[in-house]
Structure formats: C-alpha cells, structure tokens
C-alpha positions as a printed NumPy array, in Angstrom:
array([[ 47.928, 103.923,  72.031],
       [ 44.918, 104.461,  73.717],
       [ 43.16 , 104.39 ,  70.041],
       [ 44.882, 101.178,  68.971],
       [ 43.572,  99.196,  72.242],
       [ 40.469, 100.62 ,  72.141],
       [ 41.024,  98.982,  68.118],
       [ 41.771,  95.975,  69.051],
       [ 39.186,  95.2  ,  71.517],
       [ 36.266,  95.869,  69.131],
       [ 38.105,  94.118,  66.322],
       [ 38.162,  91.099,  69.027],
       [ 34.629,  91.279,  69.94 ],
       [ 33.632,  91.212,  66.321],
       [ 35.779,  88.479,  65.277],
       [ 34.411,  86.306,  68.224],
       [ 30.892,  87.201,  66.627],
       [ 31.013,  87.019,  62.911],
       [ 31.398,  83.432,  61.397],
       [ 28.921,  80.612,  59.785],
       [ 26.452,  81.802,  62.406],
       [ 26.313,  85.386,  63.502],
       [ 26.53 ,  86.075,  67.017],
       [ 25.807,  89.929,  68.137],
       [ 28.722,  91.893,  69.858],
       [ 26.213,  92.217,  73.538],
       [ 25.457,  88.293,  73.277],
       [ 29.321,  88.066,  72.772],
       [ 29.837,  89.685,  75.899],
       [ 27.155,  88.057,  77.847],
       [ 28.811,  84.821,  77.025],
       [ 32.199,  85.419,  77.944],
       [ 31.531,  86.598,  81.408],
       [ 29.216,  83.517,  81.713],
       [ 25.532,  85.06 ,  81.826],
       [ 24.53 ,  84.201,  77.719],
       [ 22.306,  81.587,  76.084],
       [ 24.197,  78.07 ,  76.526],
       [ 24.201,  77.526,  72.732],
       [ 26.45 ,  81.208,  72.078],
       [ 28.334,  80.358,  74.808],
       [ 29.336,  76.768,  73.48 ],
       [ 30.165,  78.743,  70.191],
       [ 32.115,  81.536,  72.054],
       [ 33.817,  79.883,  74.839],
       [ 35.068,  76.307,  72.995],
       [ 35.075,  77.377,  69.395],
       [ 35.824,  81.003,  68.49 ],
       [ 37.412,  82.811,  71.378],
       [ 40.156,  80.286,  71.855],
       [ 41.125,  80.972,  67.943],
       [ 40.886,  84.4  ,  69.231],
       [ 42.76 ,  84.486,  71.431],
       [ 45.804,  82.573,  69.678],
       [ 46.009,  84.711,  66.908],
       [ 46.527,  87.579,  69.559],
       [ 49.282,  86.144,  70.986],
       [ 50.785,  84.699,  68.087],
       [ 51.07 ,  88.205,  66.548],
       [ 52.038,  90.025,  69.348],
       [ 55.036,  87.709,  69.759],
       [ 55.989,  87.995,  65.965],
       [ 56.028,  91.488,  66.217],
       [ 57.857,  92.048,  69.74 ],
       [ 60.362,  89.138,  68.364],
       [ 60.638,  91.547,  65.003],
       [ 60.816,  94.725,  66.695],
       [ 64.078,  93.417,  69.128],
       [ 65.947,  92.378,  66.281],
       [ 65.224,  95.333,  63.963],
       [ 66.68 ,  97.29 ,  66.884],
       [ 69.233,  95.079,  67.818],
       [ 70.915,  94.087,  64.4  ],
       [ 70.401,  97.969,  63.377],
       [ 68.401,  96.972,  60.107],
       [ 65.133,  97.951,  58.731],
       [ 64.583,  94.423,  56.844],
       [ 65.208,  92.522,  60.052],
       [ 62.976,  89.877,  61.137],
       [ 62.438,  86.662,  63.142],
       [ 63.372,  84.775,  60.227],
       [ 66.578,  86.782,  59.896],
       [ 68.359,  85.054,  62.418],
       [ 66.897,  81.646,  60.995],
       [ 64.494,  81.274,  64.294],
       [ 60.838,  80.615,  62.101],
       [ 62.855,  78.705,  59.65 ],
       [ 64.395,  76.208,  62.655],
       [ 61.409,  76.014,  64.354],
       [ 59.513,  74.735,  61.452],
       [ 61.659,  72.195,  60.908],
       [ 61.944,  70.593,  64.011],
       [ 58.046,  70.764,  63.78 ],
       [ 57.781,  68.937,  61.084],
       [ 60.344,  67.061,  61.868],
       [ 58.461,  66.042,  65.336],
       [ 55.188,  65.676,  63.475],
       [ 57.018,  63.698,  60.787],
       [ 58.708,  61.262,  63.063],
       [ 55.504,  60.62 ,  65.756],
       [ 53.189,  60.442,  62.732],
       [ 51.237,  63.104,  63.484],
       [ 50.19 ,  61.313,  66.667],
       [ 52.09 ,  64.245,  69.285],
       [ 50.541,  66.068,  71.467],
       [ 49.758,  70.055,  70.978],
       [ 51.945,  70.817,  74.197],
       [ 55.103,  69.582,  72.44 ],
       [ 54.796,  71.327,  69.918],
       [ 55.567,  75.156,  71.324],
       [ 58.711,  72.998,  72.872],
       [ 59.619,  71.334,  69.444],
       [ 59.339,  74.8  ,  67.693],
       [ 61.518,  76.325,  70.717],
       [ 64.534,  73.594,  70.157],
       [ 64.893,  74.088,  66.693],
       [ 64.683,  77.862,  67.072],
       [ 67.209,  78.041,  69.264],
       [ 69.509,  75.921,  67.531],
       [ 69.202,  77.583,  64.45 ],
       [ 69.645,  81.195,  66.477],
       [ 73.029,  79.426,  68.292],
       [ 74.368,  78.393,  64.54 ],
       [ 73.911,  81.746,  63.385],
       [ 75.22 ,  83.373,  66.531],
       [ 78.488,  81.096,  66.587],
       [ 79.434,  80.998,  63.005],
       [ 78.639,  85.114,  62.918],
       [ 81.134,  85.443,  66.412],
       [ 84.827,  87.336,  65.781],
       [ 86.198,  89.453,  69.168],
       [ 82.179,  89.92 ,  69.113],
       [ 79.278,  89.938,  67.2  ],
       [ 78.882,  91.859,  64.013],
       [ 74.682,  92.542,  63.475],
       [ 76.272,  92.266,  59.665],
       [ 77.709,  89.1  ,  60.005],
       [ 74.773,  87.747,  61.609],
       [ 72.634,  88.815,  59.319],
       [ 74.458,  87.152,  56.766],
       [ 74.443,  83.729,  58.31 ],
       [ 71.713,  83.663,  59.236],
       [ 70.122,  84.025,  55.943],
       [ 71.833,  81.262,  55.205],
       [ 70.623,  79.134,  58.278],
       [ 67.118,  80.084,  57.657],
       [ 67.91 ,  78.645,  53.536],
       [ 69.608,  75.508,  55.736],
       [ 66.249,  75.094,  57.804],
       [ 64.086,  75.789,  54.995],
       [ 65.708,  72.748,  52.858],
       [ 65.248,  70.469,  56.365],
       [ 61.182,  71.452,  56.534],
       [ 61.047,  69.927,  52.648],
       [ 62.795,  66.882,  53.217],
       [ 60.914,  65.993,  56.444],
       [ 57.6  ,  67.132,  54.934],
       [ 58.473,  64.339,  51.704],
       [ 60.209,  61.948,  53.683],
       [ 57.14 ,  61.211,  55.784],
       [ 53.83 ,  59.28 ,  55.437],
       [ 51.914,  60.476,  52.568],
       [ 48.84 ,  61.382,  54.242],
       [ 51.018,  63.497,  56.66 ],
       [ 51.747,  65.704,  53.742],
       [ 48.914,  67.77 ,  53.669],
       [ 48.671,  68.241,  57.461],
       [ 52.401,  69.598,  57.21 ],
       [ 52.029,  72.092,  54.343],
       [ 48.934,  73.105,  55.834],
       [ 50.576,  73.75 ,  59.09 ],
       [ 53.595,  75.203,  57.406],
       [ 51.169,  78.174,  55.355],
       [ 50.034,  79.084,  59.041],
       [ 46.934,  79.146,  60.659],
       [ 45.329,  79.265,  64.069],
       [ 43.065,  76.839,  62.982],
       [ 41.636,  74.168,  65.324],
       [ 43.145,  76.375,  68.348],
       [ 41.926,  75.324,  71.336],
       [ 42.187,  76.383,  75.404],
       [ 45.126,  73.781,  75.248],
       [ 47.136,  76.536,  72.992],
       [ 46.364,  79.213,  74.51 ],
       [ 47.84 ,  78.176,  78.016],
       [ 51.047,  76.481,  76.355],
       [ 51.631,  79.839,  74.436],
       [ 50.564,  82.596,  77.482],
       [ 53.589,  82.188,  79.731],
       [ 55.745,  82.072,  77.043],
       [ 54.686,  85.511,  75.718],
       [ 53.773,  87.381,  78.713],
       [ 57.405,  86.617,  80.411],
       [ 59.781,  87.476,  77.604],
       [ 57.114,  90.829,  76.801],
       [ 57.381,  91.444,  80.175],
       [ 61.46 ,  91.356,  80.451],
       [ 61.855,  93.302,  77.069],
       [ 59.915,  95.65 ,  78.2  ],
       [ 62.004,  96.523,  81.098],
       [ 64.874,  95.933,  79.509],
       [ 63.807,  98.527,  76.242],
       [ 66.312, 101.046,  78.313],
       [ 68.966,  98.823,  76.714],
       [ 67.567,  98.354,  73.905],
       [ 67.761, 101.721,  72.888],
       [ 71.483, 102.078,  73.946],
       [ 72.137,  98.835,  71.969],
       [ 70.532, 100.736,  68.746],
       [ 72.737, 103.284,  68.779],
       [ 75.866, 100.93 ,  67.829],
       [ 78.134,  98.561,  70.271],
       [ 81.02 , 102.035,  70.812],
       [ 78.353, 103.959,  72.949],
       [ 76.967, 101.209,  74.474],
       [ 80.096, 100.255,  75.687],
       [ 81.077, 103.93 ,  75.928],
       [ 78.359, 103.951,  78.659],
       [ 79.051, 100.71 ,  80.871],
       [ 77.104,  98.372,  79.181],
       [ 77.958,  94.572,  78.73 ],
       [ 76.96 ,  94.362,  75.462],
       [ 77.227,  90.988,  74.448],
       [ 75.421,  89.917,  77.813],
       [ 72.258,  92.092,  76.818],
       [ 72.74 ,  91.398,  73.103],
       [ 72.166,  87.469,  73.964],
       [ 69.475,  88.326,  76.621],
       [ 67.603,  90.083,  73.681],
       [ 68.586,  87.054,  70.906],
       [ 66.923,  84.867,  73.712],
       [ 63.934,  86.618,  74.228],
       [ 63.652,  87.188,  70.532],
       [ 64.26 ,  83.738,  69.777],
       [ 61.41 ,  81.966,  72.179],
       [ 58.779,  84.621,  71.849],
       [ 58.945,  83.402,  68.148],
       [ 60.055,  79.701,  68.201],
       [ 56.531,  79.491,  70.704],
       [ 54.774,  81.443,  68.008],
       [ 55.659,  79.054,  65.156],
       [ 54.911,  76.234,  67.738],
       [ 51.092,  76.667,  67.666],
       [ 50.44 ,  78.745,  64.414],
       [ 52.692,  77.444,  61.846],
       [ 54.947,  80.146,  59.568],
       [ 52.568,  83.045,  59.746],
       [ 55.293,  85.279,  57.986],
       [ 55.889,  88.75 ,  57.757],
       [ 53.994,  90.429,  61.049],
       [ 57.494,  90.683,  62.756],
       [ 58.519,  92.882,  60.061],
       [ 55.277,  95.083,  59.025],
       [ 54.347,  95.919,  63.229],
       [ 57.618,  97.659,  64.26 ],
       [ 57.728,  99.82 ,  60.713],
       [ 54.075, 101.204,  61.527],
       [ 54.704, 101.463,  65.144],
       [ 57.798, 103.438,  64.771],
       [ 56.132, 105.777,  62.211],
       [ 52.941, 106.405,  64.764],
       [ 55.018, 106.918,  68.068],
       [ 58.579, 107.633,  66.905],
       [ 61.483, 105.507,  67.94 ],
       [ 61.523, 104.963,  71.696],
       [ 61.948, 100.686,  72.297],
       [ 59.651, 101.225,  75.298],
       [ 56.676, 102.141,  73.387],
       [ 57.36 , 101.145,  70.151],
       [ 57.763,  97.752,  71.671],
       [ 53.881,  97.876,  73.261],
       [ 52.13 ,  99.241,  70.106],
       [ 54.074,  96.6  ,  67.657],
       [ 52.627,  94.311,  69.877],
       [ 48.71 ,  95.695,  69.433],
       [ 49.362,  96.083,  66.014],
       [ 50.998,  92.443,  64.999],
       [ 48.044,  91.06 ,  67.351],
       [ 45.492,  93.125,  64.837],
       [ 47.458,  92.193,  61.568],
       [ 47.12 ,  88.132,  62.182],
       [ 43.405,  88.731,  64.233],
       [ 42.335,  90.628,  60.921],
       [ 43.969,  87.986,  58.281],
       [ 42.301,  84.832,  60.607],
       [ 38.863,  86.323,  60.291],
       [ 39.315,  86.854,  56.325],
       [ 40.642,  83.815,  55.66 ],
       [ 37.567,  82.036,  58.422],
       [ 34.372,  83.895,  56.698],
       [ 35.459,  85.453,  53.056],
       [ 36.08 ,  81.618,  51.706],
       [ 33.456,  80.15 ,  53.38 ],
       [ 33.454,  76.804,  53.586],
       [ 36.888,  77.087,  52.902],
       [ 38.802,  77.824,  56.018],
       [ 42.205,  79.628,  54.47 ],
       [ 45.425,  80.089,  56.559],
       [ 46.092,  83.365,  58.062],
       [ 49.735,  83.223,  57.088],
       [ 48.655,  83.37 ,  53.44 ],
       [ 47.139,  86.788,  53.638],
       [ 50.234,  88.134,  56.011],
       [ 52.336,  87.252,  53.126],
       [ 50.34 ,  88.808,  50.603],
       [ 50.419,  92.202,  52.745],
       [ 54.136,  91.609,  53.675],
       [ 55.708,  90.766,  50.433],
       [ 55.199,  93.831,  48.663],
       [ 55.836,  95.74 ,  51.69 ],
       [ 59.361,  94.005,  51.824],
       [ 59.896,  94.923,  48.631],
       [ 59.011,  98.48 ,  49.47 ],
       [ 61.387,  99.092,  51.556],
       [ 64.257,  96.664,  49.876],
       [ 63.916,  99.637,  47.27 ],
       [ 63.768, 102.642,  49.955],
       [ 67.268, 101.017,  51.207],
       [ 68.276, 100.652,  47.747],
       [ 67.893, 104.229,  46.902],
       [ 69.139, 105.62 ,  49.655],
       [ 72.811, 103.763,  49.355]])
C-alpha cells in the first residue's frame, strides 16, 4: 500500500509535468503550493492539474463502484456496467446534452449521469426481486438493461443536431478532456462520501460475500445493506460517467489486481482498488494527451484496449473451471 501511494504520487507529479511543453517535477511542485514562475503555474494550476485531478477521481470511483459489486453479486466478471449503471448514465447524458443542444452546464451533468444510473440500477433491481434478490438474477437483467440503455445512447446521439454528433461520441469514448476546477468540485463530494461509507461499512461487505444464509445466519439485514451498497455503487459511478464519459473497464481490472496483491479483505482491497483504478485512467489520460500529439485521444479508448482482453481472460478462467 505504502508502495502504490508512494506510485501514484510520482505518477501524478509527472503527468502534471510532461505535455506540449515540459515542465520539471521541482517547478511542478513550486507551482502548486503557489511559490513558481507565473507562466508554470498558469499551465499547472488552470490547465493540467485539474485534468489531473479528474482522472483520479474518476478511476478511483470506477474501481470502488467495481470492487462493491464484484463482492456483492459474488462474481468475478462483475462491474459497474453489470447492473446497467454506466450504460443509464450515458444515456440520460446524452440524452440531456441532446435535448439542451449542448448548451448545459458541466454541473448538471454528474446529476444527469446520477438519474439515469439510478434508474437503470432500480429496473434491474425490481425486475431481478423474488422473496429477495438473487446476485444471479440481477446479473441477468441487468445485462439486459445495460443492452436497453445502450440502444437509448444511439438513438439520442442520431436523433440530435448533427453537429452534436461528434461532441456525443466523443464524450461517449471517455475522456477527461477539457476538465476544469468546475469538475473537480462537482465530482469530490460525491466520491469522498460514498468511499468514505463503504469503507466503514467493508465489515458487511465481507459478510455479504460469503452468501445471503450466513449473513443472515449472523443478524444481518441483508437486503438493507445489499441496497446501501447498490446505492453507493450506483452514484460513485453514475458521478464518474457524469464528467468523464464511458471510461470502461477500470471497475473490473482494479479489484482483480488488488485482491491478488493484498488478498481478499473488502477493507483493504477496497483502498488499493481505489489507488490502482486512479493509476489505470491517470496512466491511459497521459498516453492518449502526449503519444498522439496533436491529437488528444480519449482515455477510455486505451482502458478498453487493456480491459477487453483481460475480460476475456478471465471469461475463459471461469469457463474452465465449470
């Protein structure tokens, strides 16, 4: 743990540094506590670390939202977009951007994302409800929500203004482009409150994980924690989606590695899944910023191209061991 932070605080200094113009990591640190040249701290302060920033929070919610429902549906492949959360919040994204022509204002957005997440969690919650919740059965539906939401996101995307298009799909691939102070203090509370109760609550967590007869076996309300962690799953990444888009795939990656590097305890699984989702979209943001240059690519292109073939790697590990 101590590595990992130690990790991702270099890795942060650096990406504030390297771009079009190279700024070294001491002239990075003289401008963010306010004592550097006024032309690096311009760059630092209103351009770079604000990206920064983001793309920490964004993947630390992905992964903490991942990690919950991994333990809490009881299945390696799970993810945000299992329960159809990424795939709701989209749409009503594009769907907001779609209807105000583009003209709505960045602190709607996390609030936009949050709706639709949450009603596409509640359909898949309702429809997978008989005397209680199967994790099966809602990993079922929801599959088929997310399918639901997906078709939505295309026919909002087409049914708007042309030039609206590209600003959609662009928004869809996800990217912490264009990220400003604005983000970062719609997204913070968000994050920080639902880390903070899931942490407390990882106790729980680990009961839940051991299947619904022991948890109840032991006093637990089940279904009262089960939707407390849905919840928490749900807005850490409907407020995700909000600000960067579909950035895919980090809510399914972090929890694997963290579980493999300190075992299976919710507690601290839950804290290092959070450093390491933060690295995984802080890492593909600085590719896709200063490989391409002057292209600026998405970040949620290179997640996918890390997390597809990891999906499929373990698809086939759960194939061979049925």
């Amino acid at each position: 743990m101590v590595s990992l932070i130690a990790l991702l605080v270099v890795t942060t200094l650096l990406s504030v540094g390297l771009g079009s113009l190279y700024i070294p990591i001491t002239d990075v640190m003289k401008a963010i506590i306010g004592v550097g040249e006024d032309k690096y701290e311009l760059i630092v302060m209103q351009l770079r670390l604000p990206r920064v920033v983001a793309a920490l929070l964004v993947g630390a919610a992905m992964a903490i939202s991942g990690t919950i429902l991994q333990a809490l549906i009881r299945n390696p492949l799970a993810s945000p977009d299992l329960m159809g959360t990424t795939s709701g919040a989209t749409a009503a994204v594009v769907a907001a951007i779609t209807i105000m022509n583009g003209e709505i204002s960045v602190g709607w957005l996390p609030l936009a994302a949050l709706l639709g997440g949450c009603l596409a969690s509640t359909l898949t919650y309702v429809l997978a409800w008989k005397n209680g919740s199967s994790p099966l059965r809602m990993a079922m539906i929801g599959v088929v929500i997310s399918s639901a939401m997906g078709a939505l996101t295309i026919y909002f995307t087409l049914a708007g203004p042309l030039h609206m298009v590209s600003q959609a799909l662009g928004w869809m691939a996800g990217t912490v482009y264009g990220t400003s102070w604005n983000h970062v203090l719609y997204l913070t509370p968000w994050v920080v409150i639902c880390a903070t109760i899931a942490f407390f609550q990882s106790r729980n967590l680990n009961v839940l994980e051991l299947g619904d007869s022991i948890a109840t076996g032991v006093g637990m309300k089940v279904e009262r924690k089960r939707f407390l962690f849905i919840a928490l799953s749900v807005v850490l990444a409907s407020s995700a989606v909000g600000i960067a888009g579909g950035i895919s795939f980090v809510g399914l990656m972090a929890p694997h590695m963290a579980r493999k590097l300190v075992g299976n305890n919710n507690r601290v699984v839950l804290f290092v899944s959070a450093i390491l989702g933060a690295l995984f979209v802080l890492l593909a943001d600085l590719v896709g910023r200063t490989v391409f240059v002057p292209m600026d690519v998405p970040a949620g292109i290179f997640t996918a191209l890390l997390g597809a073939p990891f999906f499929i790697y373990l698809l086939f590990k759960q194939v061979n061991r049925v």
